[in-house]
VEXNU-173809 format. One record per residue (C-alpha): chain; residue in one letter; z, x, y. Coordinates in steps of 0.5 Angstrom, whole numbers, plus 500, padded with zeros to 3 digits. Example, Ala and Ser with C-alpha at 12.3 -4.5 7.8 and 13.67 -1.06 7.14 Angstrom:
<recs>
- A:A:516:525:491
- A:S:514:527:498
</recs>
This chain:
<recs>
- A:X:500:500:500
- A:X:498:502:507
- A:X:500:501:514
- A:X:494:503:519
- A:X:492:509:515
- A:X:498:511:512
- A:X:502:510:506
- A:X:507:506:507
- A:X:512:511:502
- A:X:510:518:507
- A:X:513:513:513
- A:X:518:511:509
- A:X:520:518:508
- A:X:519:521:515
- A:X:523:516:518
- A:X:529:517:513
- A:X:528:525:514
- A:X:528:523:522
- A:X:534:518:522
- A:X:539:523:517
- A:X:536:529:521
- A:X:538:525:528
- A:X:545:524:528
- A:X:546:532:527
- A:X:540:534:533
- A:X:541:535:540
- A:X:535:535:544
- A:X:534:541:549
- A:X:529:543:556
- A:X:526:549:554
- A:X:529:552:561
- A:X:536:550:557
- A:X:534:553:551
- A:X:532:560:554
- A:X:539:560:557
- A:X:543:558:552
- A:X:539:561:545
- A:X:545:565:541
- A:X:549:558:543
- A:X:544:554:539
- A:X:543:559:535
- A:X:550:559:532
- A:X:549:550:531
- A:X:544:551:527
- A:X:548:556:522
- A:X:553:551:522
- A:X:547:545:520
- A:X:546:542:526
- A:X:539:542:529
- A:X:536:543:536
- A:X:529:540:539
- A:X:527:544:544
- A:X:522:540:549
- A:X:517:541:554
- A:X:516:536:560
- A:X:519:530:555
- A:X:514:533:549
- A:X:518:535:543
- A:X:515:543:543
- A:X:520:546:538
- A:X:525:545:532
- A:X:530:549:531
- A:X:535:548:524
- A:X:538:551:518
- A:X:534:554:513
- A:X:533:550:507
- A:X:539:550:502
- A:X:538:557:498
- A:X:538:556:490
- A:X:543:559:486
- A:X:541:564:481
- A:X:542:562:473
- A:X:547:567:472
- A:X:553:563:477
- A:X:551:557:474
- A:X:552:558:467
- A:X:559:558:464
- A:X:560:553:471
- A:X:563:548:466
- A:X:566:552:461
- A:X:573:548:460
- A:X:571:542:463
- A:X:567:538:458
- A:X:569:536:451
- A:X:565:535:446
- A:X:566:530:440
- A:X:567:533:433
- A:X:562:527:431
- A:X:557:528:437
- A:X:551:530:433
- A:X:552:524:427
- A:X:549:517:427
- A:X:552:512:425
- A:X:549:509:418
- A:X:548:501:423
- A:X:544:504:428
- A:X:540:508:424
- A:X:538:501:420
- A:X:538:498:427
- A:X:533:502:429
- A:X:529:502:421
- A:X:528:496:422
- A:X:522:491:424
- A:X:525:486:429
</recs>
């Protein structure tokens, strides 16, 4: 399904990516952005986003990096002690097996 000429999900996604990213942007001159660069440099660190513009025309974004993955090695053994596995995990019950043996 189309809205115009796009695709009513790609909206969809824009505009929640614009009201999630809203409550955490402040939008800024690029005359104010020049003076204070290390203080907007510091909010986005902390995950705040900055838009700078020019004339009332959004001309920059300033944010975040995207979030850096973990590398394989700290994830594994990250649950060890906190999930318990049954003795029984890897039997099936004789009724399901029937159950799923027969024509219904």
């Amino acid at each position: 399904m189309t809205v115009g000429h796009k695709p009513v999900y790609t909206m969809c996604t824009q505009w929640w990516t614009r009201m999630s990213v809203a409550k955490q942007e402040k939008t800024v001159s690029v005359r104010e952005f020049r003076k204070n660069v290390s203080t907007y440099l510091r909010e986005a660190e902390k995950g705040h986003g900055v838009v700078v513009t020019s004339h009332g025309k959004e001309v920059a974004r300033l944010g975040p990096p995207p979030s850096a993955r973990r590398p394989v090695s700290e994830l594994l053994g990250l649950f060890k002690g906190k999930i318990e596995m049954a003795d029984d995990f890897d039997e099936t019950p004789a009724e399901l097996i029937e159950a799923m043996e027969s024509d219904v």
